[in-house]
C-alpha positions as CSV (number, residue, x, y, z in Angstrom):
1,X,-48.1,2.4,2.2
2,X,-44.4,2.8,2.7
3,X,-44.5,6.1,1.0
4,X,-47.1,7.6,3.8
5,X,-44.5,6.9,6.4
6,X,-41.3,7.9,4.8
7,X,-43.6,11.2,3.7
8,X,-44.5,11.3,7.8
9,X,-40.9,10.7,8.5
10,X,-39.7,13.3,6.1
11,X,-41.8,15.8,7.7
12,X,-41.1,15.4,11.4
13,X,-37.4,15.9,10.3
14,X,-38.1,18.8,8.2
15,X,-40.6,20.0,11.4
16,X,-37.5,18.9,14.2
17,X,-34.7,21.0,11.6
18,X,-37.1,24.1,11.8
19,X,-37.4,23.8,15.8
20,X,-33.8,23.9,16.4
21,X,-33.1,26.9,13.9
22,X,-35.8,28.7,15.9
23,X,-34.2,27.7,19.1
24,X,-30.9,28.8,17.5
25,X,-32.3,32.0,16.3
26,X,-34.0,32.4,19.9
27,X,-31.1,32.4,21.7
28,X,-29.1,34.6,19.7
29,X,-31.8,36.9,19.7
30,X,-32.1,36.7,23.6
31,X,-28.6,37.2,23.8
32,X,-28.8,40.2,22.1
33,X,-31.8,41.4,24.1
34,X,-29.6,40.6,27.4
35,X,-26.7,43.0,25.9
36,X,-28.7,45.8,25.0
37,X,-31.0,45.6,28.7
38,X,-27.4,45.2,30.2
39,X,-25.4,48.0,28.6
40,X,-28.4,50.2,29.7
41,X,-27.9,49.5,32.7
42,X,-24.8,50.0,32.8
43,X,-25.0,53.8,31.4
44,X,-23.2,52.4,28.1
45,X,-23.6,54.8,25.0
46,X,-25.5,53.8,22.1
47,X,-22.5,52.4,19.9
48,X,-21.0,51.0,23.4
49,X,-24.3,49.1,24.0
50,X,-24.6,47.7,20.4
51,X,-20.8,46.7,20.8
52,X,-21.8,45.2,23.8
53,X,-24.3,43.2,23.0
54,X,-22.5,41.9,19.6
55,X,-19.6,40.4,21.9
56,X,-22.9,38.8,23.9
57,X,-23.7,37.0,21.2
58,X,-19.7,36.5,19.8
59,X,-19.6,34.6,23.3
60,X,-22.7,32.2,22.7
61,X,-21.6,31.5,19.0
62,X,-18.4,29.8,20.1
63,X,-18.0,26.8,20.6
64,X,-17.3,25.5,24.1
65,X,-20.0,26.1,27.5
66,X,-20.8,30.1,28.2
67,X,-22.8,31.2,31.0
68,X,-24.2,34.6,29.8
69,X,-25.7,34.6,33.4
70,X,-22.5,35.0,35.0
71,X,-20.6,37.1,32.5
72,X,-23.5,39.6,33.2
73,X,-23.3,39.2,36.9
74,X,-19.3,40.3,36.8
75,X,-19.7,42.6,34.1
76,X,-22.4,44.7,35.7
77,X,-20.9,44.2,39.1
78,X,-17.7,45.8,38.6
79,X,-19.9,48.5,36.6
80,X,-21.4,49.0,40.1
81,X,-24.6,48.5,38.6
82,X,-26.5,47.0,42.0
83,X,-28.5,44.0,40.1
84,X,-29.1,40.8,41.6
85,X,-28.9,37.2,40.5
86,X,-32.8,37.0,40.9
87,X,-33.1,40.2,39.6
88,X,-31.1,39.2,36.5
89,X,-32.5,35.3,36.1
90,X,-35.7,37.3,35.8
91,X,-34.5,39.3,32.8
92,X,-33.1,35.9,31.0
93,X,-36.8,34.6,31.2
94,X,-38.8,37.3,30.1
95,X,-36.2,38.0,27.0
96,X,-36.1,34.5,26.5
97,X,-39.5,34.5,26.2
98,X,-39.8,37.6,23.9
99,X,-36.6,36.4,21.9
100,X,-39.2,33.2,20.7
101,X,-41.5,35.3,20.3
102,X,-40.3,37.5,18.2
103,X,-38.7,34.4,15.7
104,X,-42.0,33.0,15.6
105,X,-43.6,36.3,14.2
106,X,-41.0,36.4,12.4
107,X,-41.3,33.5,10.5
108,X,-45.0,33.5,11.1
109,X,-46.0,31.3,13.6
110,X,-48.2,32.2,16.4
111,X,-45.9,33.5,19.7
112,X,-46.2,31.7,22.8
């Protein structure tokens, strides 16, 4: 009987190790997303926006607290690129939501 729950134990942490890479992956990918919609707006070329969105992503992968949200705000402030907070809080959730999306098609899982 021991077996059955170490088996069950084993699996919620295999289950709870696959979550947070997802949640990882999600927010890298949303990251990304933000860059791209953000360099866009911001009239940046191609290999600007790409740049762009790379140092997006630079910014969440080290360590210490980043706020994406305000880093955005400033950067496409002083691009005079007339987008508000609301405006911009709006953008985070719907990339957010296609960012996990996108992971779980990725690895197979049915999107939200």
């Amino acid at each position: 009987m021991s077996n059955a729950f170490e088996d069950r134990e084993k699996a919620f942490e295999a289950k709870y190790r696959l979550d947070q890479e997802s949640e990882f992956k999600a927010q890298i990918r949303c990251a990304k997303l933000l860059g791209l919609w953000a360099a866009e707006q911001m009239g940046l070329t191609a290999a600007a926006a790409e740049a762009y969105a790379r140092s997006l992503i630079d910014e969440q992968l080290s360590p210490g607290h980043h706020d994406i949200e305000q880093r955005l705000l400033r950067d496409l402030g002083q691009s005079k690129t007339d987008i508000s907070p609301e405006k911009l809080q709006h953008q985070i959730a719907r990339f957010s939501v296609l960012a996990r999306d996108q992971i779980a098609a990725e690895q197979g899982a049915t999107p939200t």
